[in-house]
Structure formats: C-alpha cells, structure tokens
VOPAGU-2260 file (C-alpha; in pm, 1 decimal, decimal comma):
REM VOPAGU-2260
SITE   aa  ch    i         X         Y         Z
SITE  UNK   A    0     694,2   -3544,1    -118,3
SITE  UNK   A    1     704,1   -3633,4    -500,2
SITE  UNK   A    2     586,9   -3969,6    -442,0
SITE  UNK   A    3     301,9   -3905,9    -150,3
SITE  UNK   A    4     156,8   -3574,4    -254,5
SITE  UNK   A    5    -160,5   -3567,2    -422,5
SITE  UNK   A    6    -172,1   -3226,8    -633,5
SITE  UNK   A    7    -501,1   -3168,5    -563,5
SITE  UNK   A    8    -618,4   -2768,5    -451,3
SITE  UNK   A    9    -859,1   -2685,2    -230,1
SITE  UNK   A   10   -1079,6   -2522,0    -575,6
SITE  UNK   A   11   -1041,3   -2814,3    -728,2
SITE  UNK   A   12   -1394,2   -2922,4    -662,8
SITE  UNK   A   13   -1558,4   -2607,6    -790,1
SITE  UNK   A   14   -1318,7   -2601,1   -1113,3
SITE  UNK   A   15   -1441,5   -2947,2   -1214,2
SITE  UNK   A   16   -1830,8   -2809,6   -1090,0
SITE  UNK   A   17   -1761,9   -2464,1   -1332,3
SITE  UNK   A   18   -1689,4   -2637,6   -1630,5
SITE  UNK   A   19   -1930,7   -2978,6   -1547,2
SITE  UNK   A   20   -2169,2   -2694,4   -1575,1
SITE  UNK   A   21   -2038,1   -2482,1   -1872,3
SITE  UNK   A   22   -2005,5   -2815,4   -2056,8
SITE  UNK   A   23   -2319,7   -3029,9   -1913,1
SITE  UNK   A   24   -2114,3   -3280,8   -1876,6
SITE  UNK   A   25   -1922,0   -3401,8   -1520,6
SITE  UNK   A   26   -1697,0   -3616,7   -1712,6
SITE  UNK   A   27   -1486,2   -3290,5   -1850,2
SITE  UNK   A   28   -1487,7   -3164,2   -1556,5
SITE  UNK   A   29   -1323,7   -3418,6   -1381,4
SITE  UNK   A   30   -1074,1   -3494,9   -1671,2
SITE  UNK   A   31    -985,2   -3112,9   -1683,8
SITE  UNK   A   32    -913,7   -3126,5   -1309,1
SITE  UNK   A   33    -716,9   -3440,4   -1374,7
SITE  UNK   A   34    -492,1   -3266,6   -1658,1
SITE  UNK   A   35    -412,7   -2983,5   -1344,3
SITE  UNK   A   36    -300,3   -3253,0   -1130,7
SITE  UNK   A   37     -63,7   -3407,1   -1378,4
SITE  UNK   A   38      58,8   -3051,2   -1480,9
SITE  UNK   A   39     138,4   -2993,3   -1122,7
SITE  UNK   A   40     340,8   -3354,2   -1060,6
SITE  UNK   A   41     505,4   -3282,5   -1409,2
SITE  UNK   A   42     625,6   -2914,4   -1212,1
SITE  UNK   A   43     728,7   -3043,6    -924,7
SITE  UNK   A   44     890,3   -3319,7   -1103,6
SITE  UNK   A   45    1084,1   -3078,0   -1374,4
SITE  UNK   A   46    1206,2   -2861,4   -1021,7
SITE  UNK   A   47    1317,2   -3133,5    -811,3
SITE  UNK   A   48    1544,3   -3273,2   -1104,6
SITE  UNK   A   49    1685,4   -2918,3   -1199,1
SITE  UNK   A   50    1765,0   -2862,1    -791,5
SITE  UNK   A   51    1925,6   -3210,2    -764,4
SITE  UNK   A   52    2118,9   -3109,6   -1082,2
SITE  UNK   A   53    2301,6   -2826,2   -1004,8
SITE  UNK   A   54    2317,7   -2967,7    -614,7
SITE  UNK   A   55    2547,7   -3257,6    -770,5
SITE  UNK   A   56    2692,1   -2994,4    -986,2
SITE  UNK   A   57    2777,6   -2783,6    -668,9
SITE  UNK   A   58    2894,7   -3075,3    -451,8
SITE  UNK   A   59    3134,9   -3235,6    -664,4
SITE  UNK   A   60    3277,4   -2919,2    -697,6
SITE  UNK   A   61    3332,1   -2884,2    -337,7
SITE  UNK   A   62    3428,7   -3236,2    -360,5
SITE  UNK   A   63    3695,8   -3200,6    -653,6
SITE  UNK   A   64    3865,7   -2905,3    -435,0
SITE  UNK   A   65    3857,2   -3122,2     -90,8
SITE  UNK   A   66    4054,5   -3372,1    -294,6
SITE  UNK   A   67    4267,3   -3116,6    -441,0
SITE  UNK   A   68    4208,3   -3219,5    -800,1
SITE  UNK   A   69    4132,2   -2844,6    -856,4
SITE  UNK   A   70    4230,2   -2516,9    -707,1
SITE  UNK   A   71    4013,7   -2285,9    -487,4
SITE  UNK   A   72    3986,8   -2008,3    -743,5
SITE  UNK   A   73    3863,4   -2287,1   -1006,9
SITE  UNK   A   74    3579,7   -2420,5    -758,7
SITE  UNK   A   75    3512,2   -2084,1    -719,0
SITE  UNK   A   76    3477,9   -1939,9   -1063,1
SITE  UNK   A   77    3290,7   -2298,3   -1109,4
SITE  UNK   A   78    3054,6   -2198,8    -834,1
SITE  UNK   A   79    2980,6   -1877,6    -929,3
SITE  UNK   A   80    2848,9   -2030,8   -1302,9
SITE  UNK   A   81    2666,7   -2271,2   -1090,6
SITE  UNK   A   82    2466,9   -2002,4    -909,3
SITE  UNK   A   83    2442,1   -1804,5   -1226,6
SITE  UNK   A   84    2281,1   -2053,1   -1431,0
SITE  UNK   A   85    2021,8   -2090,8   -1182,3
SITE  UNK   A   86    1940,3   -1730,5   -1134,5
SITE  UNK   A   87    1941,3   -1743,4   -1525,3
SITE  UNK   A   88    1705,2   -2054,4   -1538,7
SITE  UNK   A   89    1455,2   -1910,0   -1301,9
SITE  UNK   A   90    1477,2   -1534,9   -1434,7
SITE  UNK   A   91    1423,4   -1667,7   -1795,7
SITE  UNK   A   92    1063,6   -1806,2   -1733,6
SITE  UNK   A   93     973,4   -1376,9   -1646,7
SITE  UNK   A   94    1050,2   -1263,2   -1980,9
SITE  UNK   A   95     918,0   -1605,5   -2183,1
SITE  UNK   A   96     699,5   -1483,0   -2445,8
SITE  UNK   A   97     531,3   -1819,4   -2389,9
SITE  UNK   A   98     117,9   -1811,3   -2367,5
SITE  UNK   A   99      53,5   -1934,7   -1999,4
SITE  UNK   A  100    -198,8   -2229,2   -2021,1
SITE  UNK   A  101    -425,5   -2092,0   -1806,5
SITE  UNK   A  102    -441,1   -1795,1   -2019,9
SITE  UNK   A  103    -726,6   -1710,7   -2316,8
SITE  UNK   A  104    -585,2   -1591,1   -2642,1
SITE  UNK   A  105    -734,2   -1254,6   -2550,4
SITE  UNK   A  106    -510,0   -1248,0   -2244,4
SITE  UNK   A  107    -173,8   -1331,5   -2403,7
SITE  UNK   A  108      99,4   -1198,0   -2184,5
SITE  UNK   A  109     462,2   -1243,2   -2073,0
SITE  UNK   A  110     523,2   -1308,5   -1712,1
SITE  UNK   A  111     762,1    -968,0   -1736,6
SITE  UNK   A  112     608,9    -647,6   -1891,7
SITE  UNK   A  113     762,9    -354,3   -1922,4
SITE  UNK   A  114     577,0     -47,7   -1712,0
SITE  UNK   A  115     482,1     137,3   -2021,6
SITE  UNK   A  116     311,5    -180,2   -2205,6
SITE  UNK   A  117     162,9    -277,0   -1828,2
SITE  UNK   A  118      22,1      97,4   -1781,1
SITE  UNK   A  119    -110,8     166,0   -2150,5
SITE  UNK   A  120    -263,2    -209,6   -2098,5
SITE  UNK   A  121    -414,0    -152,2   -1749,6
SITE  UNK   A  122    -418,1     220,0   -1690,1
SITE  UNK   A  123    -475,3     407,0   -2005,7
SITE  UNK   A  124    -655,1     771,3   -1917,8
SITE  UNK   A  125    -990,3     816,5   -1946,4
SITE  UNK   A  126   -1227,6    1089,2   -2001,4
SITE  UNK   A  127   -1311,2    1139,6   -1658,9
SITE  UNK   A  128    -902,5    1127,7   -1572,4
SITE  UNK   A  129    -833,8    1386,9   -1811,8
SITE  UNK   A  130   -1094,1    1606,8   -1699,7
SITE  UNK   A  131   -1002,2    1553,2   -1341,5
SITE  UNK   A  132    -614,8    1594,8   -1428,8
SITE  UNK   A  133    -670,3    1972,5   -1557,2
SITE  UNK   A  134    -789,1    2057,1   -1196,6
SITE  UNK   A  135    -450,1    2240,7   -1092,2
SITE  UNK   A  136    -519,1    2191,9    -724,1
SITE  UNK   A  137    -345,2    1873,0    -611,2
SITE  UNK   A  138    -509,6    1817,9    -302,5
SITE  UNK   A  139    -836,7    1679,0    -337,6
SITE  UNK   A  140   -1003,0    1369,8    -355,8
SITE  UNK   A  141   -1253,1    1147,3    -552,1
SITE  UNK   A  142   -1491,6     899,6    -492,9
SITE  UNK   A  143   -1561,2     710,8    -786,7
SITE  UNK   A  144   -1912,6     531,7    -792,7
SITE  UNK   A  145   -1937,8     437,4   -1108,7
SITE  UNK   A  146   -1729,3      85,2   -1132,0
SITE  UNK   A  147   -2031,5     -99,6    -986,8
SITE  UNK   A  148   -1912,2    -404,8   -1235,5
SITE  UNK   A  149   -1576,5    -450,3    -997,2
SITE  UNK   A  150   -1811,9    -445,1    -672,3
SITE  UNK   A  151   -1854,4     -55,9    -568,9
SITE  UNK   A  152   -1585,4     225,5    -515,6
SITE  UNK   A  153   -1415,0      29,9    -214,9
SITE  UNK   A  154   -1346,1    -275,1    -423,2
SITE  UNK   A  155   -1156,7    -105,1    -763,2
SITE  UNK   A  156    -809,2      79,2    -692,2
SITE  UNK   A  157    -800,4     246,9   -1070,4
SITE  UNK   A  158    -899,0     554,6    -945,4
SITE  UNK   A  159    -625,8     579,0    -724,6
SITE  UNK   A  160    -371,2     516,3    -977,7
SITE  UNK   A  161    -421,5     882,8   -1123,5
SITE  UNK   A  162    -600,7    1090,5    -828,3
SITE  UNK   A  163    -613,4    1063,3    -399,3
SITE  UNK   A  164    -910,2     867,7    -383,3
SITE  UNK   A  165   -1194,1     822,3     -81,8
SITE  UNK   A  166   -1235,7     448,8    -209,0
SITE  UNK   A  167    -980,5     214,2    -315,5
SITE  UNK   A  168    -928,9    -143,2    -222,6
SITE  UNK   A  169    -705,3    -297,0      22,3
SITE  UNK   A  170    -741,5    -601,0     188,7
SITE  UNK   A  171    -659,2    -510,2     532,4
SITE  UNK   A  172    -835,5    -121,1     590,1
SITE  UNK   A  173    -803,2      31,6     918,2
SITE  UNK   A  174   -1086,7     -62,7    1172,9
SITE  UNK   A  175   -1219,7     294,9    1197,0
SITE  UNK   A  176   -1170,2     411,0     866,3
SITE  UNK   A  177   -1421,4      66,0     750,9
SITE  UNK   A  178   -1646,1     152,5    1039,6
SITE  UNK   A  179   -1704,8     470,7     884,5
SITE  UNK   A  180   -1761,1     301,6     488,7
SITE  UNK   A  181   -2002,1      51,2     670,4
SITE  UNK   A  182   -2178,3     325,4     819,5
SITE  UNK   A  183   -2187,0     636,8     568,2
SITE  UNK   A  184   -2031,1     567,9     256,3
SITE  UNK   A  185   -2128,5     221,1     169,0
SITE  UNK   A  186   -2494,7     276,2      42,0
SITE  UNK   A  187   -2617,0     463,7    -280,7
SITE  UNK   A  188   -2643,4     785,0    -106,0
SITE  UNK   A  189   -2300,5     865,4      90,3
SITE  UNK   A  190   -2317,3    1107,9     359,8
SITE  UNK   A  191   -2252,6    1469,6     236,2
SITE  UNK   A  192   -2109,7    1574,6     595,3
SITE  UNK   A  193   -1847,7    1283,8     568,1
SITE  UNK   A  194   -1826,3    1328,0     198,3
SITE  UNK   A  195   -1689,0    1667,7     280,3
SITE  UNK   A  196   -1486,8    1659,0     546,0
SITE  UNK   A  197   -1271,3    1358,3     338,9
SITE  UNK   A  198   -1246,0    1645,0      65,5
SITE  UNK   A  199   -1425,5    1491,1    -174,4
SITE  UNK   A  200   -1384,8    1740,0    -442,7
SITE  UNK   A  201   -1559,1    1507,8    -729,4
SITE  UNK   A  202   -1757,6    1222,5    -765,3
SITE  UNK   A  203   -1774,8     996,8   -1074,8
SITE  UNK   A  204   -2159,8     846,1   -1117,1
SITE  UNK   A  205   -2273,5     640,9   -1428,1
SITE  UNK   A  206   -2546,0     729,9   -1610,3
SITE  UNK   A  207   -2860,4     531,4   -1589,4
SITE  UNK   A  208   -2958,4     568,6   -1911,3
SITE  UNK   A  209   -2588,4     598,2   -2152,0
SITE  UNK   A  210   -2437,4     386,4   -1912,9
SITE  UNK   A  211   -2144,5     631,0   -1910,5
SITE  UNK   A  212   -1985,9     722,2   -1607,7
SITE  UNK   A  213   -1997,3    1064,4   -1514,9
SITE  UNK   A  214   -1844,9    1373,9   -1340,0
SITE  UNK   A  215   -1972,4    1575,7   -1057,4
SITE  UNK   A  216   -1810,1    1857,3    -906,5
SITE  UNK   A  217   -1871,0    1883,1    -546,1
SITE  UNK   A  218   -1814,7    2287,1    -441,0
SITE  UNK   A  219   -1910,2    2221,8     -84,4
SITE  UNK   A  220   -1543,6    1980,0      24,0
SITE  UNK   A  221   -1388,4    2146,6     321,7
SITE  UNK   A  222   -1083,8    2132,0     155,1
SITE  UNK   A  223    -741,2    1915,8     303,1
SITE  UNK   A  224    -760,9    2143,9     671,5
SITE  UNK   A  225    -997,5    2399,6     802,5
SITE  UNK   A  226   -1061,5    2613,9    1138,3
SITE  UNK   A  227   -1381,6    2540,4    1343,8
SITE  UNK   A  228   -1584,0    2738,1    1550,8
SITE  UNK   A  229   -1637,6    2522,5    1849,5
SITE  UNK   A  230   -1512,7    2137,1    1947,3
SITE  UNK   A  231   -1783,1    1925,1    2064,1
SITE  UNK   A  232   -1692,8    1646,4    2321,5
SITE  UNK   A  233   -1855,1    1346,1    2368,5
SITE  UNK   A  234   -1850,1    1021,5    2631,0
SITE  UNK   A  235   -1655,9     781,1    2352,3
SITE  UNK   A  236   -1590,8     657,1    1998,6
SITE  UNK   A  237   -1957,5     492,2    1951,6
SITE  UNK   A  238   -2082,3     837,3    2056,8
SITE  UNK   A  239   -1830,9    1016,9    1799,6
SITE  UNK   A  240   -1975,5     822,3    1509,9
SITE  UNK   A  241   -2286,7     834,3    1609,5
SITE  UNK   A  242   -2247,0    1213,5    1622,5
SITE  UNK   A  243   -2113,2    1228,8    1218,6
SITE  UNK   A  244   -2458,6    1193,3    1091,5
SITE  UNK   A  245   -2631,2    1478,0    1253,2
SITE  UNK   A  246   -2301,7    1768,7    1311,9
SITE  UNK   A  247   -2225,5    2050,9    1099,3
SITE  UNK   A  248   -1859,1    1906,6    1077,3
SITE  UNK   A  249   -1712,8    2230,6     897,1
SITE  UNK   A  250   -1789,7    2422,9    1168,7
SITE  UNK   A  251   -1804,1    2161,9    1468,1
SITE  UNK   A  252   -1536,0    1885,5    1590,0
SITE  UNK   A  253   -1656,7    1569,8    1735,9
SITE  UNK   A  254   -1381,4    1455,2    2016,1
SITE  UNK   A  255   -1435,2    1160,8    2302,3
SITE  UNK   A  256   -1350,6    1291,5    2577,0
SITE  UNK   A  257   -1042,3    1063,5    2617,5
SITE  UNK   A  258    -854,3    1356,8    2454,6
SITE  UNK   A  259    -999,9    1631,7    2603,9
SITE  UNK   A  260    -700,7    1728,4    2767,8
SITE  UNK   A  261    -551,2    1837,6    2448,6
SITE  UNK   A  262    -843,7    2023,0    2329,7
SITE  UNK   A  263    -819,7    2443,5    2362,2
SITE  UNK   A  264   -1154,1    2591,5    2258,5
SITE  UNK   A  265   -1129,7    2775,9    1969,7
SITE  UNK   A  266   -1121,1    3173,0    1957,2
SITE  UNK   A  267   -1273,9    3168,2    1601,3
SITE  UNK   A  268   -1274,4    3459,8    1375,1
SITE  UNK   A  269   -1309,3    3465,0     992,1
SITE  UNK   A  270    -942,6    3624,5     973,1
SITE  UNK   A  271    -752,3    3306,6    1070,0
SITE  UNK   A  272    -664,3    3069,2     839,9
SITE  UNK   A  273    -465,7    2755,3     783,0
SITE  UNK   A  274    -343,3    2627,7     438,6
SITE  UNK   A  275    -184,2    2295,5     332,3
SITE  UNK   A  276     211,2    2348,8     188,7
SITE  UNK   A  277     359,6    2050,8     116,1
SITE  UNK   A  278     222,0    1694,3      57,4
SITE  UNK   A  279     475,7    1390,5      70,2
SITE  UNK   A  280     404,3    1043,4     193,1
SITE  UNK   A  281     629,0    1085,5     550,0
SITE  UNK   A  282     571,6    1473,4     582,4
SITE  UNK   A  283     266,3    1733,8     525,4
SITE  UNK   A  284     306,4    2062,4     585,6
SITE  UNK   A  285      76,3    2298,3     717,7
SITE  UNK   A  286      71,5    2710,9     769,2
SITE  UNK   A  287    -150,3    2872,4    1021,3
SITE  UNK   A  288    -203,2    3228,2    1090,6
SITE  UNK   A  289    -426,5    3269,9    1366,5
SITE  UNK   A  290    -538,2    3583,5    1594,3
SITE  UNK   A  291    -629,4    3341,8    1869,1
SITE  UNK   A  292    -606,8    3037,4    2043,4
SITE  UNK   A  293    -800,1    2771,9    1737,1
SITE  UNK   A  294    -834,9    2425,5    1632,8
SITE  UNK   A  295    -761,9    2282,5    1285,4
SITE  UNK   A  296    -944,4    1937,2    1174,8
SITE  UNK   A  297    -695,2    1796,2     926,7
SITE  UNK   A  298    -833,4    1560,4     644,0
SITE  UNK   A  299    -594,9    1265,0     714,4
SITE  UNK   A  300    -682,7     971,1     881,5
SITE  UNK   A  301    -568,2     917,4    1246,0
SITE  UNK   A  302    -270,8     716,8    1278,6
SITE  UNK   A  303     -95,6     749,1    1615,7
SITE  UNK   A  304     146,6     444,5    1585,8
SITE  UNK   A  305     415,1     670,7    1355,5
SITE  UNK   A  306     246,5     942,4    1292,7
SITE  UNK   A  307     361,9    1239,5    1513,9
SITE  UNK   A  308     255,3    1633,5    1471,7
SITE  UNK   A  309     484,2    1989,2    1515,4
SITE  UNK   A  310     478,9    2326,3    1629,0
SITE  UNK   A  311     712,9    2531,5    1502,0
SITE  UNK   A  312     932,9    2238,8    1520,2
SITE  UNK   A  313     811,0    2127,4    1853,2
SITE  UNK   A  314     638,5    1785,5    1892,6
SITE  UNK   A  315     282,8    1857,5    2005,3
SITE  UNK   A  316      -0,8    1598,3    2110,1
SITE  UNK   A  317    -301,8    1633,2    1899,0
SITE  UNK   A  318    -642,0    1438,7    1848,0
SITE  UNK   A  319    -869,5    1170,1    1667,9
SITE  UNK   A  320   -1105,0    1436,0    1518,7
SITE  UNK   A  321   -1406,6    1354,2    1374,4
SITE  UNK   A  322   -1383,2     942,6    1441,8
SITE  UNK   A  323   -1122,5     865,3    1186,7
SITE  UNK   A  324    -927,7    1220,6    1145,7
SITE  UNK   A  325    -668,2    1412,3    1260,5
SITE  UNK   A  326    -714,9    1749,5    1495,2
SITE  UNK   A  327    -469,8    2031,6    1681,6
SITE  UNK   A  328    -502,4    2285,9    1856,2
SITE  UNK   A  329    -302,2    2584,6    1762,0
SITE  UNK   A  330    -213,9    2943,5    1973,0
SITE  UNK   A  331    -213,3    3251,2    1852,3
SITE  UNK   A  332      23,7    3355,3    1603,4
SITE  UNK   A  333     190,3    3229,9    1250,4
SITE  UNK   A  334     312,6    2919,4    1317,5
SITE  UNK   A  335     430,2    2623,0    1067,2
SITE  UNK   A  336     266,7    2280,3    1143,8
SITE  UNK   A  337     411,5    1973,9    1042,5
SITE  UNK   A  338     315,4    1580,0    1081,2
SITE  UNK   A  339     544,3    1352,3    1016,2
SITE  UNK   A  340     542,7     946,0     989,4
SITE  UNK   A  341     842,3     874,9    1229,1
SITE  UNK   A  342     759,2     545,7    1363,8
SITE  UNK   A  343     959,9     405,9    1676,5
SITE  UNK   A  344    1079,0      25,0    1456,2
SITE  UNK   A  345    1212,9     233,2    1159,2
SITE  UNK   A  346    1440,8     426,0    1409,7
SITE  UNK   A  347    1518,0     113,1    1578,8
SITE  UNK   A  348    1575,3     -43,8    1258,2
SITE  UNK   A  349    1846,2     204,2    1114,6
SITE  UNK   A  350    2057,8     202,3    1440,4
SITE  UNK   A  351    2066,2    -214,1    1421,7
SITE  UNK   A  352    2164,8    -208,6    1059,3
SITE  UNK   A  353    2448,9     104,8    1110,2
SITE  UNK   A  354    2558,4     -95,0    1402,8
SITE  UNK   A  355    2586,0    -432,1    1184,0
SITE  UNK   A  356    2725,6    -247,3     970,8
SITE  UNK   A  357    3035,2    -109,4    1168,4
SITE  UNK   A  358    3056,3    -473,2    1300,1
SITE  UNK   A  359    3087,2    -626,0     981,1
SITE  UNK   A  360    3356,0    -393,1     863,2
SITE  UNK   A  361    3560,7    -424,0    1171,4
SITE  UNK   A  362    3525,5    -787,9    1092,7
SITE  UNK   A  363    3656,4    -752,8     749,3
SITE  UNK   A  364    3971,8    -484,6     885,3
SITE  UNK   A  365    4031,1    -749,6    1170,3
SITE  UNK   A  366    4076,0    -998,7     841,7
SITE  UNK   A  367    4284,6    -822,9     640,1
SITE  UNK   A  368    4510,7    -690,2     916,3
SITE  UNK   A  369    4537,1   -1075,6    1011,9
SITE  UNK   A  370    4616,6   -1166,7     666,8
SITE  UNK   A  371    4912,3    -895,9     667,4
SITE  UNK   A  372    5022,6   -1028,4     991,4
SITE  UNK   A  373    5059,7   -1370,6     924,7
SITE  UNK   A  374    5182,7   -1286,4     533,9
SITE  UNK   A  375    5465,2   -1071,9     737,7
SITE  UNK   A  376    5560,8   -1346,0    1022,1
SITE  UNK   A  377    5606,7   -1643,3     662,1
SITE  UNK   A  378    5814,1   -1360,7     470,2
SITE  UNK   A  379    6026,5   -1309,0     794,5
C-alpha cells in the first residue's frame, strides 16, 4: 500500500482551485496540494514503521518464551509495556500542545481540551441565553432564526446546547419531522399553528437594522400537552399535513384514519386538565384529571419503534397526532400517563450480555476448579 498508493483526496482538485484563485496563480495551488500528498506518505510512512516496531518487539517476545530463554511472567510483564507504550504513543498526540498545520494562528488548539476551556470557547452564554435561562418553566422550546450566517435555524445546534430547541441540526432527521420543516417552518414566516403546537415559547429574530438578534415571547404555545375538543380524521398522512395549514390545532386533532380505532371522541369540558410531571430522556410523565372520556395531543414527536405509552401503569396504544406528534385517548378519572423509550434490541441486548456474562464466569470457575484438580492429583 506504501509503495502503490497515491495520497491524493477526492478535494484535492478544488483545494489546489481555492488557493489558484486566492493566489492568481495555479502554480501554488498545485505545489500546496503536492506538500498534502507528501505529508500524507510521510504519515503513513511514520505509522507503518512504529506498527512494524513494536510487532518485532511483540514477536520476539513470544519468540524468546517459545525458546525458553525467558519465563512466561517476563514475556508477560514485557507484553504488557509493549501494549502500553502504544496506547501511550497514540494517546500522547490528544494532549500535544502542538499547532496542527492545517490550523490558523487564530485557531490554535490541542487535539484534547478540557470541557470547561471547550464550553467557555464554543458555548459561552449569551444575552438571549440568559434571558431565556430566567424563564423557570423548563418545558418549552425555541426556535432561533437569527443564525442566518450558519444556514437558518435547522443548520446551527447552539441553541440546543442551553434550551429544547424546534431547530437544531442533525444529519439524518426523521422523514416526517423534515416533511413538516420543508413545508411550514423552512421559509421566513413559520406557521403559527405548527409553531404552537411544537411549544414554541420564544423565538430569537435579528434585527434588520442593529443586526442584533433578538427575543420574542410567543404567549400563544400550547404548552408540552393539552386537551382538545374534537379529533378530526382524515383518508391518510398527505391529507394530515395538508390539514396543518388550515386547523385550529389547539382545539382540533388531525388523525388518518389508519388509527382510528384508537381514537375515543373527546367529552371536552374546561374542568379537565392534563399537566406534564417529569421530563427525562427514556420517561415523561404525564397527570390527567378528566370528568370524561378525552384526548391529549402530546408535543413529542411520534416514534413508535421504542417508544411505548401507560395508563396507570398499563401499556395503552395511542396515535400519530397532528402528522409528526404524539396523541391518547384517556377515560374518565385521575389517571398517571407515562411514555417510555423501551425499545425491543435494548431488551434483547441486556439478556445476551447477562447471559455472556454467566457463561464467561462459569468458564473462569470451570478453570480454576480444573487448576485445583490437577494441582491436587501432582501433590498426591
């Protein structure tokens, strides 16, 4: 591989093009791509020897002991230094304080930085976080519009590092959640209906003229579950978010009719209620207290793979609400409601690894009671 490789990159083209261009001159270009290749060979070159060092290191070892010139504890204590020195070699390079060469003066860093330095560096509180971090309530979200620079509110994930946020980036979003950006949150004007019913509690704008970003309180967010009047069911999905624009969704549902078999119509009355008690990332809790039969929307996208939902501790079937959320029906009565992230591989995974588990330690018993054994049998 040494000898046949290349080190080229598949950017390698528009690096020498960037700087041919920065420079106005193609013959930089092409020597600055040239200097990457040789850094690369001169890598790859420095690993290969340090591998086939500690290989040979390693092998006469094993060879030393085969020909008994040294004991097994030796080769082992030897083998263990061996290993240790190439953890340490490798580790070393995260805390070097060397400048990386790809690296401006401006952006001096270690490869290793210590969370406080990273977050003070990175993630240092704004205005707009400590105004949003006096808000006692912790469930609510915000939809920052203001980092157009990084690309919109779906392409920065600093918002998210303080507060739940609406946007965020992630490489890999759920189909109907980014059916839903595409379609009502993606443009200069969001939706206020979706807005609300993701409890989007405050929205961060710059200002055209300061350039400043800016805080808006939004009064109208329906909060992180509510009661509605009436559940509206339509033929399928394209009809449910076709249906988001033009629905009152705090007092209306929007279900296809593929779970209409779950679906009680609600008795509502401005008495009942429902209130979120408990937030964690597997579990959110939920209290209702309802004089009849209703049906809570729950601001949480749908997630049926893992996600399961209980009544009074038992498991219940409940709906994708609203295109992307989460929806129950509930009787009559106080009742706790609780949806947990309990998916089937985790289970499955726990039972193979208590079973290895037990296997490997009778293995190890098995060992030692053979060791006894035979120890027993010479001393007899």
């Amino acid at each position: 591989m040494y000898v046949m490789i290349d080190y080229s990159s598949p950017y390698d083209g528009q690096i020498a093009q960037s700087i041919s261009e920065q420079a106005k001159n193609e013959d930089i270009g092409r020597s600055v791509v040239a200097g990457l290749k040789a850094d690369r060979q001169g890598l790859f070159c420095g690993q290969l020897l340090r591998a086939l060092g500690l290989s040979l290191l390693a092998l006469g070892t094993i060879f030393a002991f085969y020909k008994t010139k040294i004991t097994a504890f030796v080769a082992a204590i030897i083998l263990l230094i061996i290993s240790t020195l190439d953890i340490t070699i490798v580790s070393k390079g995260y805390f070097s304080n060397d400048k990386e060469p790809y690296l401006s003066e401006r952006e001096d860093r270690k490869l290793f930085i210590p969370a406080d330095d990273y977050d003070g560096a990175n993630f240092r509180k704004t205005e707009i976080d400590n105004q949003l971090l006096k808000d006692t309530d912790p469930n609510f979200r915000v939809f920052n519009m203001a980092g157009t620079e990084t690309g919109g509110p779906f392409s920065e994930s600093r918002t998210s590092y303080y507060h739940k946020s609406v946007g965020g980036y992630h490489p890999a979003k759920l189909r109907i959640y980014q059916d839903v950006i595409e379609k009502y949150l993606s443009s200069g004007r969001p939706n206020p209906g979706v807005m609300n019913m993701l409890n989007t509690k405050y929205i961060v704008v710059q200002d055209q003229q300061s350039g400043q970003p800016g805080l808006i309180p939004n009064q109208d967010a329906f909060g992180p579950c509510w009661l509605v009047k009436n559940v509206q069911v339509v033929k399928d999905r394209v009809a449910a978010i076709q249906a988001l624009g033009n629905t009152n969704l705090k007092d209306t549902a929007i279900v296809d009719e593929s779970f209409s078999k779950n679906i009680v119509q609600p008795q509502w009355d401005s008495t009942s209620s429902i209130t979120m008690t408990k937030y964690d990332n597997d579990a959110i809790e939920y209290e209702a207290n309802c004089n009849g039969p209703q049906f809570a929307v729950f601001s949480e996208v749908y997630y049926p793979v893992g996600w399961n939902a209980y009544i009074d501790g038992k498991k219940v079937d409940y709906c994708n609400v609203n295109y992307i959320l989460r929806g129950l029906s509930i009787p009559a009565g106080k009742h706790a409601v609780k949806f947990v992230f309990e998916p089937p591989s985790v289970k499955k995974g726990t039972s193979m690894m208590f079973i290895a588990s037990i296997v490997i330690l009778l293995v190890f018993v098995g060992g030692l009671f053979m060791a006894w054994r035979k120890s027993k049998k010479i001393a007899g």
